[in-house]
DRENTINU-454320 format. One record per residue (C-alpha): x, y, z; residue in three letters. Coordinates in pm, whole numbers, padded with zeros to 5 digits, always signed. Example, Ala and Ser with C-alpha at 12.3 -4.5 7.8 and 13.67 -1.06 7.14 Angstrom:
DRENTINU-454320
+01230-00450+00780Ala+01367-00106+00714Ser
end
This chain:
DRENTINU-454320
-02290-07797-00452Unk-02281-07482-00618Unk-02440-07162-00535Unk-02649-06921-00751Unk-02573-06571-00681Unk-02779-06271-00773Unk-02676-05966-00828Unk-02835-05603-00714Unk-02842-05355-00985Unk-02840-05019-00809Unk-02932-04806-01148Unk-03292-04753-01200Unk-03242-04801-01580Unk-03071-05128-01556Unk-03330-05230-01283Unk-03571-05167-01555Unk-03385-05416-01801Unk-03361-05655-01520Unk-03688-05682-01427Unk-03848-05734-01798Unk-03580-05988-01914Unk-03640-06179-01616Unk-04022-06192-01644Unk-03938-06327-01997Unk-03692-06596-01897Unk-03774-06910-01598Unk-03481-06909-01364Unk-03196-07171-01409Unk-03239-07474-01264Unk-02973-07652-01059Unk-02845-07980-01240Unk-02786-08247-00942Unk-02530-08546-00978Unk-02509-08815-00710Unk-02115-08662-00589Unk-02327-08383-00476Unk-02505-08574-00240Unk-02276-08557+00068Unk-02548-08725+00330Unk-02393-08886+00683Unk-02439-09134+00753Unk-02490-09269+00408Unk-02841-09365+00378Unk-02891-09725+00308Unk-03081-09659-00052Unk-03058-09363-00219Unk-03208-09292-00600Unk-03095-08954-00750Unk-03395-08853-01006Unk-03421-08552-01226Unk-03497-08212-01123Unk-03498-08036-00820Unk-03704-07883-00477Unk-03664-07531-00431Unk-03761-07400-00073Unk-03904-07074-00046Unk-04084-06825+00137Unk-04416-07000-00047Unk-04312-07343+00070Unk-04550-07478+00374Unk-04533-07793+00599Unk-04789-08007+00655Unk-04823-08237+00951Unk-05084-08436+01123Unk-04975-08434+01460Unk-04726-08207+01734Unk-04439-08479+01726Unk-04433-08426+01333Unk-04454-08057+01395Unk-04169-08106+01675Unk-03969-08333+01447Unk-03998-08075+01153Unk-03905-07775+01400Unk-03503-07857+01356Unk-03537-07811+00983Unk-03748-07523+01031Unk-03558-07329+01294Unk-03221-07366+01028Unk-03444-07225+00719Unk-03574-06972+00933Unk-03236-06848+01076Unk-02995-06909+00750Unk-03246-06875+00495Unk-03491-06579+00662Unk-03741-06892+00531Unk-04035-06871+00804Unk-04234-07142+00615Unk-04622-07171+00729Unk-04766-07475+00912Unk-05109-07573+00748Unk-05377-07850+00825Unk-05405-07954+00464Unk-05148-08086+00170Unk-05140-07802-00094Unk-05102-07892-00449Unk-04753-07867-00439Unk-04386-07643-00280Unk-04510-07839-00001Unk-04348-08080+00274Unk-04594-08344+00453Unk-04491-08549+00719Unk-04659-08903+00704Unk-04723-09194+00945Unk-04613-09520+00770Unk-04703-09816+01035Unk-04523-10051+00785Unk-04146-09920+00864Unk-03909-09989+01165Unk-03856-09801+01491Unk-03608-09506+01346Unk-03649-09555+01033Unk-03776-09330+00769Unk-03842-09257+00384Unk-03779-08947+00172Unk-03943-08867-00110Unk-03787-08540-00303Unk-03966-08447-00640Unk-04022-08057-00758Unk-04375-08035-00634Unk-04316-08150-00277Unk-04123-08380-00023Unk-04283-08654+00190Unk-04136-08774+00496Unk-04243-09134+00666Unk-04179-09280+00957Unk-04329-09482+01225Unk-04139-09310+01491Unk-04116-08958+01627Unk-03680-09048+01590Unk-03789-09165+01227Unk-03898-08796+01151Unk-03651-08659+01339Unk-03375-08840+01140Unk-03575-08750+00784Unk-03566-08429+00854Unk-03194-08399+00917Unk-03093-08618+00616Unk-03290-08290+00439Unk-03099-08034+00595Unk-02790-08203+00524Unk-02926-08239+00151Unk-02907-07865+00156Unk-02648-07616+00060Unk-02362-07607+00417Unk-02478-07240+00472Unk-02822-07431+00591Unk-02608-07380+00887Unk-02536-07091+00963Unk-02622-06903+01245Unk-02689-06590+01066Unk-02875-06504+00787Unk-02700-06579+00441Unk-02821-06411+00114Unk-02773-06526-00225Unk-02814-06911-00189Unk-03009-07165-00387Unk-03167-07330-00132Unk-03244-07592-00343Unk-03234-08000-00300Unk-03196-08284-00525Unk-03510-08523-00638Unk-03414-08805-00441Unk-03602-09132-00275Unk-03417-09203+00016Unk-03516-09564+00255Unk-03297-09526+00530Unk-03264-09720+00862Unk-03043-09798+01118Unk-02827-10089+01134Unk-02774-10127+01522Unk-02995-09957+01811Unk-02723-09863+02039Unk-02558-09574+01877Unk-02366-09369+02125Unk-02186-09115+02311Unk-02016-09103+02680Unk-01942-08757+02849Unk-01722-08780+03184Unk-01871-08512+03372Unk-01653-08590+03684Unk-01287-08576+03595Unk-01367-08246+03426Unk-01734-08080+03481Unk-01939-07946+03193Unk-02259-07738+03246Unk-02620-07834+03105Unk-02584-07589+02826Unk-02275-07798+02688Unk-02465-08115+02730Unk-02766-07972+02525Unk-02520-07866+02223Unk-02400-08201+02239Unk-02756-08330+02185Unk-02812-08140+01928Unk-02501-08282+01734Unk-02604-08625+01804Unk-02918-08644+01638Unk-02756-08462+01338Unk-02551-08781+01320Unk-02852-08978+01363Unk-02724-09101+01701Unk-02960-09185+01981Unk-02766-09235+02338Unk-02555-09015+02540Unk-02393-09176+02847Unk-02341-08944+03146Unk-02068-09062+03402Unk-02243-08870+03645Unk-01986-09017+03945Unk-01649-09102+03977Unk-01317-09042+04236Unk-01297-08691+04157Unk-01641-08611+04182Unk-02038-08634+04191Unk-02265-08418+03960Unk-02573-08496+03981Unk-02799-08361+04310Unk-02897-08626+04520Unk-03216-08485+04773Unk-03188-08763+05030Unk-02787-08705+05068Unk-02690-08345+05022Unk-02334-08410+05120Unk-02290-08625+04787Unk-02294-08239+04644Unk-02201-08022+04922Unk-01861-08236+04992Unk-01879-08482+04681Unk-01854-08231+04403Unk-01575-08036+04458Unk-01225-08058+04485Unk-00864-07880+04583Unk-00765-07687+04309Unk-00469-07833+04161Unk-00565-07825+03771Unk-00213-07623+03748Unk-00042-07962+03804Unk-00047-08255+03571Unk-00342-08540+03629Unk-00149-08805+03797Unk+00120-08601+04022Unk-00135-08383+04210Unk-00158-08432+04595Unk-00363-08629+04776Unk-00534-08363+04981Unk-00618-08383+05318Unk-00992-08407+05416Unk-01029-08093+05611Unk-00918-07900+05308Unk-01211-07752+05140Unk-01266-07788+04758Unk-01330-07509+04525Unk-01303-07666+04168Unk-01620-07886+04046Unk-01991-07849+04040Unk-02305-08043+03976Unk-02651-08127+03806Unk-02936-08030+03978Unk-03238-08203+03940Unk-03407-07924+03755Unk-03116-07900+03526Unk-03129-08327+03484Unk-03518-08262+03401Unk-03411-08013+03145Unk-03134-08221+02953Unk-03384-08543+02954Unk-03681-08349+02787Unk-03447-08175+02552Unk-03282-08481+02477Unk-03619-08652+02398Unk-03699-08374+02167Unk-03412-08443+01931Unk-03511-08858+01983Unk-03159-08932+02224Unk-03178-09138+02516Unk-03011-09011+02835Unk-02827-09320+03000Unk-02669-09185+03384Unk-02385-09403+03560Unk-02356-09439+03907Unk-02058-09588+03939Unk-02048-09895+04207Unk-01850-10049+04380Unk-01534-09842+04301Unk-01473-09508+04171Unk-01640-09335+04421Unk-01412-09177+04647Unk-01610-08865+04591Unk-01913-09048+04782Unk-01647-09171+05062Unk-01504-08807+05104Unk-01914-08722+05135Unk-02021-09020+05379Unk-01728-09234+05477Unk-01923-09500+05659Unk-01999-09647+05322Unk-01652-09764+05303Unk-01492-10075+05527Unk-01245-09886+05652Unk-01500-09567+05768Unk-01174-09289+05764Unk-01223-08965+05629Unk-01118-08865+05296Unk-01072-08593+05066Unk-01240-08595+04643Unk-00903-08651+04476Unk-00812-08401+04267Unk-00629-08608+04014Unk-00530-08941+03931Unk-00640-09252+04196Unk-00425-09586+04140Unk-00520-09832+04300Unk-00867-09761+04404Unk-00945-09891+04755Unk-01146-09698+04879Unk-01449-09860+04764Unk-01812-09930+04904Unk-01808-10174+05190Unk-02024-10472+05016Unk-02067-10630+05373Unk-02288-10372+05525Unk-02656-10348+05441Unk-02680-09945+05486Unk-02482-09958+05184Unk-02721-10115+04952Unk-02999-09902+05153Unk-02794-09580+05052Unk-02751-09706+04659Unk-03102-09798+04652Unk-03229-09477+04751Unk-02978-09306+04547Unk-03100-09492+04197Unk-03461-09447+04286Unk-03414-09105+04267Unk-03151-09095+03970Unk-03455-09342+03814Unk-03706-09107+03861Unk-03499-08822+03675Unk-03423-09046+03412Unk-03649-09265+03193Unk-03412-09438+03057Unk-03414-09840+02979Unk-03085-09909+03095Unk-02909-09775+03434Unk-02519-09801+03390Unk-02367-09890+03723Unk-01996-09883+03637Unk-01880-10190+03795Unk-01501-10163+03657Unk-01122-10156+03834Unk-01228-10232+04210Unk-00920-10294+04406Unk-01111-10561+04688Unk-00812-10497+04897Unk-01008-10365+05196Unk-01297-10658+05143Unk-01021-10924+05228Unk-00959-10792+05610Unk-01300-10595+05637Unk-01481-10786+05878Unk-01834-10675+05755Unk-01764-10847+05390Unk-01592-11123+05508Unk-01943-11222+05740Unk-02149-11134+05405Unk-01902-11416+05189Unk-01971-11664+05456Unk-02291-11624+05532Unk-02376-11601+05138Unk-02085-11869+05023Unk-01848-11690+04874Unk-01523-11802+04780Unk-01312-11524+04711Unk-01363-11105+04685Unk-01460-11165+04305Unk-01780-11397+04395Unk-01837-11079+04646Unk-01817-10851+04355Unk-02042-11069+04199Unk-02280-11071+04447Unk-02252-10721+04500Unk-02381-10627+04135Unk-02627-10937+04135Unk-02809-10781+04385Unk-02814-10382+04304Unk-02924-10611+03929Unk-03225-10748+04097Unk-03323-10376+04240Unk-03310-10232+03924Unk-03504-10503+03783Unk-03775-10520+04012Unk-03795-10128+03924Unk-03874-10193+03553Unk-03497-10120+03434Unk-03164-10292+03292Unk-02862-10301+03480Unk-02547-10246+03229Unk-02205-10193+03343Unk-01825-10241+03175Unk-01696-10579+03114Unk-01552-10628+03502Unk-01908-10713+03606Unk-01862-11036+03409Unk-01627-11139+03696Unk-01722-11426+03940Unk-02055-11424+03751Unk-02306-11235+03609Unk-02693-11181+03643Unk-02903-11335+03423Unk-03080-10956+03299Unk-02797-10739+03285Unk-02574-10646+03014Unk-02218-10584+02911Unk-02039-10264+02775Unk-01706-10451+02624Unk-01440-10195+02681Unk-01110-10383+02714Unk-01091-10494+02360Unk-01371-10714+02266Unk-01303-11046+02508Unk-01614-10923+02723Unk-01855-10834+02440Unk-01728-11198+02318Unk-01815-11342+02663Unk-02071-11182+02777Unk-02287-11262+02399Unk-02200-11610+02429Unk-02377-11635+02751Unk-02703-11420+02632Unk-02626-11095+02738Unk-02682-10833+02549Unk-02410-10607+02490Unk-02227-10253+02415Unk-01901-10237+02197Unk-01698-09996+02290Unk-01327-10095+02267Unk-01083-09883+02376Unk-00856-09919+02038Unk-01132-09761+01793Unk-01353-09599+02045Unk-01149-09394+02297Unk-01215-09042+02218Unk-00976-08940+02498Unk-00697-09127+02281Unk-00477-08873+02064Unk-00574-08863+01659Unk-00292-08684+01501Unk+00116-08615+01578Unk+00124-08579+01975Unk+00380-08283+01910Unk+00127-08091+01756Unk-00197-08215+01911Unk-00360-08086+02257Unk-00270-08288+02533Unk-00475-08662+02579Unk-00490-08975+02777Unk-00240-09190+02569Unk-00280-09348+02262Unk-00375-09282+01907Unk-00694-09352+01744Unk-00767-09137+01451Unk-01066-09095+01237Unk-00986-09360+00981Unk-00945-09597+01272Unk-01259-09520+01418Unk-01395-09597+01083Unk-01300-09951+01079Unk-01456-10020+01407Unk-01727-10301+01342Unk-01941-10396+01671Unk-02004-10708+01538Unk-01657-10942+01611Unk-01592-11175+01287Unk-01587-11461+01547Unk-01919-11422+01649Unk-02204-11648+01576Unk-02512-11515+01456Unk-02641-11584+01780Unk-02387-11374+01963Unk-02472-11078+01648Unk-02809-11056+01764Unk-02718-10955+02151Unk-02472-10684+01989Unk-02710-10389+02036Unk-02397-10156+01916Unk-02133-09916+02017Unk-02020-09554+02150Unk-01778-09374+02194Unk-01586-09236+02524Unk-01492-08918+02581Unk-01285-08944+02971Unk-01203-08587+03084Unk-00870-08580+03272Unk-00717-08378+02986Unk-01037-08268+02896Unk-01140-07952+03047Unk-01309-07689+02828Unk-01615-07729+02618Unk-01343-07630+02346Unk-01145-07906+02402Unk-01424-08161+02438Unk-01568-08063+02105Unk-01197-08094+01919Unk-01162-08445+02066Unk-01472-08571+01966Unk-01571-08410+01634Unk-01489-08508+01356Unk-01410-08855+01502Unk-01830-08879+01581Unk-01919-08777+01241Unk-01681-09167+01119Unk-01875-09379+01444Unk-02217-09256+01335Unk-02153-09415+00998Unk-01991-09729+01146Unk-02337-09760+01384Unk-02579-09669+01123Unk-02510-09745+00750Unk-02447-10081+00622Unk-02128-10210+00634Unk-02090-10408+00304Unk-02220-10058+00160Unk-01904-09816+00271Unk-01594-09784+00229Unk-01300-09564+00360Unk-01239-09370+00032Unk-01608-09318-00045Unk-01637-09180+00270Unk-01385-08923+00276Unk-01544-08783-00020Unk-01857-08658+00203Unk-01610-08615+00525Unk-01440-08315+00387Unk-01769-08141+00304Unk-01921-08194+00637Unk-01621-08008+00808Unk-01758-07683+00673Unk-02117-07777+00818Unk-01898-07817+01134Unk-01752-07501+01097Unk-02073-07291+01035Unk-02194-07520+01315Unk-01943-07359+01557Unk-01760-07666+01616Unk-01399-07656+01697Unk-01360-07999+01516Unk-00973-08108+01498Unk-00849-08101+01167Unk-00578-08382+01237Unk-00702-08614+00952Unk-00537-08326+00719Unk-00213-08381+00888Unk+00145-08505+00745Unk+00295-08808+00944Unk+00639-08983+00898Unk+00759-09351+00933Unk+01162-09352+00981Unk+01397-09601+00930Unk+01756-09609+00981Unk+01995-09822+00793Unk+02262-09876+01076Unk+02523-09970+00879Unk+02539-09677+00628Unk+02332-09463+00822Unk+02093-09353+00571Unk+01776-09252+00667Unk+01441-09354+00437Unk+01135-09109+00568Unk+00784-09244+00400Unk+00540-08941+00425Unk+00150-09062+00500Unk-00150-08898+00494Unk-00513-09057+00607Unk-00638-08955+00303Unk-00656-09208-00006Unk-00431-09103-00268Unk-00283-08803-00081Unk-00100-08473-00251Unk+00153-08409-00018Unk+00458-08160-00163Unk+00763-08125-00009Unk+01105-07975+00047Unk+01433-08063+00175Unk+01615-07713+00233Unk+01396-07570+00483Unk+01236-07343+00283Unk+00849-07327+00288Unk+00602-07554+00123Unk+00457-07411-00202Unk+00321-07534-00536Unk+00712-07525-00670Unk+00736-07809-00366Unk+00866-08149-00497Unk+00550-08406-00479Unk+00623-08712-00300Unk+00608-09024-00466Unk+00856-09237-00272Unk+01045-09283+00040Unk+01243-08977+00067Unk+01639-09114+00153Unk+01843-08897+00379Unk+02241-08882+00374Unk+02314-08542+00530Unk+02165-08246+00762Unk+01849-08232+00627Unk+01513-08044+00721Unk+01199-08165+00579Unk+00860-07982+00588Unk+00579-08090+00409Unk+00232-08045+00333Unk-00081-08174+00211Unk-00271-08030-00057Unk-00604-07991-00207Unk-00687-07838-00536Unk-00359-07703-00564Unk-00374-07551-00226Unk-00220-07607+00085Unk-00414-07787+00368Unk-00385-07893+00735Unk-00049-07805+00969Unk+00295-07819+00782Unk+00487-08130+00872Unk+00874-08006+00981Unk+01157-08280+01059Unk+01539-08212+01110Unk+01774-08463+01088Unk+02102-08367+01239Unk+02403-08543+01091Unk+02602-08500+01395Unk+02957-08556+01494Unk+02863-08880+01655Unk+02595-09010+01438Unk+02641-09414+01434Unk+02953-09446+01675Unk+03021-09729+01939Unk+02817-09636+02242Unk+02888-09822+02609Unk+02602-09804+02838Unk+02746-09786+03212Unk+02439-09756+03344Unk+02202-09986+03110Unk+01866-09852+03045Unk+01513-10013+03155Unk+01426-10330+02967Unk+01072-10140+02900Unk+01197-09898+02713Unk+01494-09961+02536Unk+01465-09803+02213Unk+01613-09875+01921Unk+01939-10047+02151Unk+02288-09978+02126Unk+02235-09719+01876Unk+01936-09526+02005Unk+02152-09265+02131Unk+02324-09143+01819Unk+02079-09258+01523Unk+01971-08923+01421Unk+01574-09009+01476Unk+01424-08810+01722Unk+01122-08888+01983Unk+00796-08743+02005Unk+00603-08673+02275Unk+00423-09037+02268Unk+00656-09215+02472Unk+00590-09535+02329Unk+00732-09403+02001Unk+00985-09666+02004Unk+01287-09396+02000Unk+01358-09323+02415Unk+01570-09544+02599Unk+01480-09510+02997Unk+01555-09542+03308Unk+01326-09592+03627Unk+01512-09491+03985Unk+01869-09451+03849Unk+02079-09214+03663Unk+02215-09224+03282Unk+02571-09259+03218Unk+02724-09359+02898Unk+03017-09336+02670Unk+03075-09233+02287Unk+03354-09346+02121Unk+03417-09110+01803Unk+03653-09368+01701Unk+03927-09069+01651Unk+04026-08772+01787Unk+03777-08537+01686Unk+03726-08153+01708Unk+03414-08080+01958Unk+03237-07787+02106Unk+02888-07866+02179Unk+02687-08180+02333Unk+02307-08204+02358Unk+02104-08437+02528Unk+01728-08473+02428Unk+01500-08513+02670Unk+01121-08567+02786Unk+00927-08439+03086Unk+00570-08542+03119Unk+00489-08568+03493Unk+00155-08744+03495Unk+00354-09087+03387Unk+00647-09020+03603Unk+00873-08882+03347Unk+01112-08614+03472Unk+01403-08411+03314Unk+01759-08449+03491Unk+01785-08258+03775Unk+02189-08266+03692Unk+02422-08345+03351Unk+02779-08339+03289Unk+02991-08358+02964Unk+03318-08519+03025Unk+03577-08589+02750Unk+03872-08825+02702Unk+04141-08909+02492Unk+04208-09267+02618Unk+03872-09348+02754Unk+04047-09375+03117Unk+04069-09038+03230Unk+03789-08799+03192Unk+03773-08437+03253Unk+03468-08229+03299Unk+03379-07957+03072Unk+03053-07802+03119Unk+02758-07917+03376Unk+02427-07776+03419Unk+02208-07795+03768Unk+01847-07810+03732Unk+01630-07840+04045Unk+01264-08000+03987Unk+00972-07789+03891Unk+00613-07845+03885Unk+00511-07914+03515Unk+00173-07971+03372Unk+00304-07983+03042Unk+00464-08259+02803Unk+00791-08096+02729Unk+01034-08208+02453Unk+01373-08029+02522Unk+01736-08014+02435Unk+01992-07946+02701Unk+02316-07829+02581Unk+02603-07777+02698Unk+02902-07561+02537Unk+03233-07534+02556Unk+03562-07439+02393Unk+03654-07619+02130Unk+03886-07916+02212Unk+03987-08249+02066Unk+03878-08578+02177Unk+03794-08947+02148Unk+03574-09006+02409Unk+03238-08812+02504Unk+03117-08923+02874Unk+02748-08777+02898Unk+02605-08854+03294Unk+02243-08731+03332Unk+02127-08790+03683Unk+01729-08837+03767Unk+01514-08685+03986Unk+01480-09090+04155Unk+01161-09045+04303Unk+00827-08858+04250Unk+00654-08567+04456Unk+00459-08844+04547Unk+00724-09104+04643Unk+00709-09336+04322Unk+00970-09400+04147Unk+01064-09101+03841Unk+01167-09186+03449Unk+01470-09055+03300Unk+01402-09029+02931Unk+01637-08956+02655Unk+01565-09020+02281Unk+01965-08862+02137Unk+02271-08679+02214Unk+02470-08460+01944Unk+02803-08359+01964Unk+02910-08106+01757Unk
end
């Protein structure tokens, strides 16, 4: 959408001028076409007319009622503060530059219609989140400056003559923020609000308790925050290769929710129409709750809020002692009196029932109730906290583990391994919550893990979320109906700045919202990407550190082993990317080649590459070497023969000339678990050498260490082997994924046979077992 600029004329003469030839003339009007409507979600009809509403400091608002007014205030406060618009609220329609908000009893819960002509604008809705959405479909019908959070001169703020009929097509349209792994304070949580109902989104999830701590104040049992919500201080260490801390020590890294601030977040959220949904989690992931009263658990030992990764999870809630259910009960009466919500999540998911098999408090409860096994216990255990919550006017819903051994007959189902439970638990009349890992994992990384902020594993980006459809193609239209719809999750043990939290979930949101709300037989990837790019400068007058991934150059690599030639396909998520391109090393310009075709390698080669928009360079530049090396593509012999888990691309993973990335399941590390690397080259003639390199990968959390010790040996006969260069390397403490080579030089000599040993660290800090990982060596 363009912008009308107008010009000051300082000279009194030409001011003069100005003024007559503009009381002569009507200003020009904006011409509208429907590629400048940019609205997301896409509304489910939408009919462009002619001509154009023009807001200005004349326009008023007329409403009928305080939620109108309320729902009108979002538009308002943006006019006001990017515009310098502070438009008057009046008690009767004016003939026209007026917006009315109507009541029409004839639509559905959150829906709405918009009615744009160049007199006025007329909102209805039968809901105060049917006004609410209205008025942010107009603000997103304005210019991007709408915005801002300054003033902004010299825009049009002018909209198209539309009639919009817009409604949602699930009611479950949602967000989870982990608030234990990594706190975040109210004023976060509020921001996020805000950005939900700009999306049209109407749930956010808080996991209010988990191992490494519980946020939200609990009056009855103080400890839960006094002990509970704070931790050692180890966030200098990577998630899963902290130490288990010792109870006595005293935790300084965490904090909590009062009940004030839980007050405050509900009635804001209910001002922008989103539902607050709190999970206590039950029966495991609460070590935090252990640490603060450990007779909950069977084995009744003290314990200390983890400060990192838990696996397994046994320290659970005893199910065999009735002061546990007395202490949940009293702890969701008063989480249910903070929060109105329908449904109270109660986790439910990866409860090692190790202690239940020898506790003898759970084994009386399965006889005495007729239990078979620890997952009828389970069952019984979340049967019963589902009958409390129903006798207090609420649903129980908790992930798809609660299925196990049986389920009650009210509760319902948030399907997050895959869609098996959403399948199950809809074919027995639950009602359930889609939210598969593969498409709606916000944790999960969505570009090049070289280049992107750390993240749980994975890689889900924005065109994947895209294709996420709640509704499983096997289901019967029976099953449909229980689908109420899907979220996303954003888990926080990578997560730990408000920063960070808004990179991994924006503009990954902006695709789900569209997925949840507009029709699906209505949208497409390529149409969409049209309005996606626009939005990302709302996001950035927004103040959102949105990740610009989707912009990003990726590379598929294959290696011809018998000539050695490499073909690199460059991929955008784009449709119909520009991506340019060079092959010297030299940067990326408009003189760049433009790719067409697999690019075919035969020599040293570094590619970088970028993607372009109008003829200007977007996103991070892709760069690629590929090192035709001495030993590219000769005989290797594995002494030591690498894990069967990760074996790369076999016998010639070692010296293909592909290199790994920091997403060890890239399918180019071989491994191994416990044991050290040894192996032979055979350059297949004597050959001139100086320099060997062995690539390597240290990312703690999974176990995966860099050698402690390597040694370059060479040969002549492949019998006798004499050193020529080692390097020592005690362990360090590493938070980081680090991709690095280590290299050892020497003078030049002549050989046949390179012997490379790399020994591992064998076991963890922690006693586990440690990965050796190592994706190429070069000798030079």
């Amino acid at each position: 959408m363009k912008n009308k600029t107008y010009f000051t004329i300082k000279s009194i003469v030409t001011i003069f001028f100005v003024t007559v030839f503009m009381g002569c003339q009507s200003k020009p009007k904006k011409t509208f076409t429907i590629n400048d409507i940019k609205v997301i979600p896409k509304p489910t009809t939408l009919t462009l007319e002619e001509g154009s509403f023009s807001f200005n400091k004349n326009t008023k608002v007329y409403v009928t009622n305080d939620a109108q007014l309320q729902a009108a205030g979002i538009l308002l406060n943006r006019l006001k503060i990017a515009a310098s618009l502070d438009l008057e609220v009046v008690k009767m329609p004016p003939s026209s530059n007026f917006i009315q908000f109507k009541l029409n009893e004839d639509l559905q819960n959150e829906a709405y219609q918009l009615n744009v002509n160049s007199k006025s604008i007329t909102v209805e809705a039968n809901s105060f989140s049917g006004f609410i959405y209205g008025s942010e479909t107009l603000r997103q019908l304005l210019p991007a400056e709408i915005e801002s959070q300054n003033n902004i001169e010299s825009v049009a703020w002018v909209i198209p003559n539309v009639n919009i009929t817009d409604s949602p097509r699930f009611k479950w349209r949602g967000l989870m923020l982990d608030l234990s792994r990594h706190f975040f304070e109210k004023d976060y949580i509020k921001q996020t609000i805000d950005r939900l109902a700009y999306l049209k989104m109407n749930t956010l999830h808080l996991h209010l308790v988990d191992d490494q701590g519980w946020r939200i104040e609990i009056k009855q049992y103080p400890k839960l925050t006094e002990v509970g919500s704070f931790r050692v201080n180890q966030e200098d260490k990577p998630w899963n290769a902290r130490h288990t801390p010792k109870p006595e020590e005293k935790g300084t890294y965490g904090g909590f929710l009062t009940q004030e601030d839980i007050k405050d977040i509900v009635a804001y959220a209910q001002s922008r129409g989103v539902t607050v949904v709190p999970e206590i989690e039950m029966p495991a992931h609460v070590t935090s709750a252990i640490a603060s009263y450990p007779e909950l658990s069977c084995l009744e030992k003290p314990v200390a809020v983890p400060s990192g990764g838990l696996w397994p999870i046994t320290d659970i809630f005893c199910a065999g002692k009735e002061s546990t259910f007395e202490f949940l009960e009293n702890v969701l009466t008063e989480v249910m009196g903070l929060f109105p919500s329908k449904y109270i999540h109660v986790g439910g998911d990866e409860a090692t029932k190790t202690n239940w098999k020898t506790c003898k408090h759970c084994q009386k409860r399965m006889k005495t109730e007729g239990l078979e096994n620890v997952e009828e216990l389970q069952s019984y255990f979340i049967k019963r906290m589902e009958r409390f919550i129903s006798y207090k006017g609420r649903v129980l819903i908790g992930w798809d583990e609660i299925l196990e051994g049986g389920l009650a007959p009210g509760a319902a189902v948030m399907s997050w391994r895959g869609v098996k439970g959403g399948l199950e638990a809809s074919a027995e009349g639950h009602d359930v919550v889609m939210t598969p890992g593969s498409h709606c994992y916000f944790d999960h990384y969505q570009g090049d893990m070289d280049t992107e902020p750390k993240a749980w594993g994975g890689y889900t980006p924005i065109s994947k979320v895209y294709d996420f459809d709640p509704v499983v193609e096997s289901m019967t239209e029976k099953q449909a109906h229980h689908v109420l719809g899907g979220q996303a999750n954003l888990w926080a043990e990578y997560v730990s700045t408000t920063s960070h939290s808004e990179y991994m979930i924006f503009p990954r949101l902006v695709a789900l919202s569209e997925t949840l709300w507009s029709p699906k037989a209505d949208r497409t990837w390529e149409e969409f990407t049209t309005r996606l790019t626009p939005m990302f400068k709302r996001l950035e007058y927004q103040g959102i550190n949105y990740a610009k991934s989707a912009y990003n150059i990726s590379a598929e690599t294959h290696v011809n082993n018998n000539t050695n030639v490499i073909s690199v396909t460059l991929k955008n998520e784009f449709p119909n990317p520009d991506i340019r391109y060079t092959l010297d090393g030299t940067d990326v310009d408009n003189m760049a080649i433009s790719y067409q075709t697999p690019i075919e390698i035969t020599k040293t080669t570094t590619i970088k590459a970028s993607l372009y928009e109008n003829n200007k360079p977007i996103g991070k530049v892709f760069e690629k070497t590929f090192n035709y090396h001495k030993g590219v593509g000769k005989p290797v012999n594995y002494i030591t023969k690498y894990s069967n888990s990760y074996q790369g691309a076999g016998t010639n993973n070692m010296n293909n000339i592909v290199r790994g990335s920091k997403n060890f399941h890239d399918g180019q590390w071989q491994a191994w678990i416990g044991n050290d690397m040894e192996l032979v080259i055979d350059l297949e003639k004597t050959t001139e050498v100086s320099k060997v390199s062995v690539g390597s990968m240290e990312n703690q959390g999974p176990a995966i260490y860099f050698p402690t010790h390597l040694e370059v040996l060479l040969s002549n006969d492949g019998k006798k082997f004499n050193s020529v260069g080692k390097i020592n390397r005690p362990f360090n403490s590493n938070a980081e994924i680090v991709l690095k080579d280590f290299t050892i030089a020497f003078e030049k000599r002549t050989s046949r046979y390179v012997k490379v040993i790399a020994k591992s660290l064998k076991k963890t800090p922690n006693g586990g077992g440690a990965w050796l990982f190592v994706d190429e060596i070069t000798i030079e």
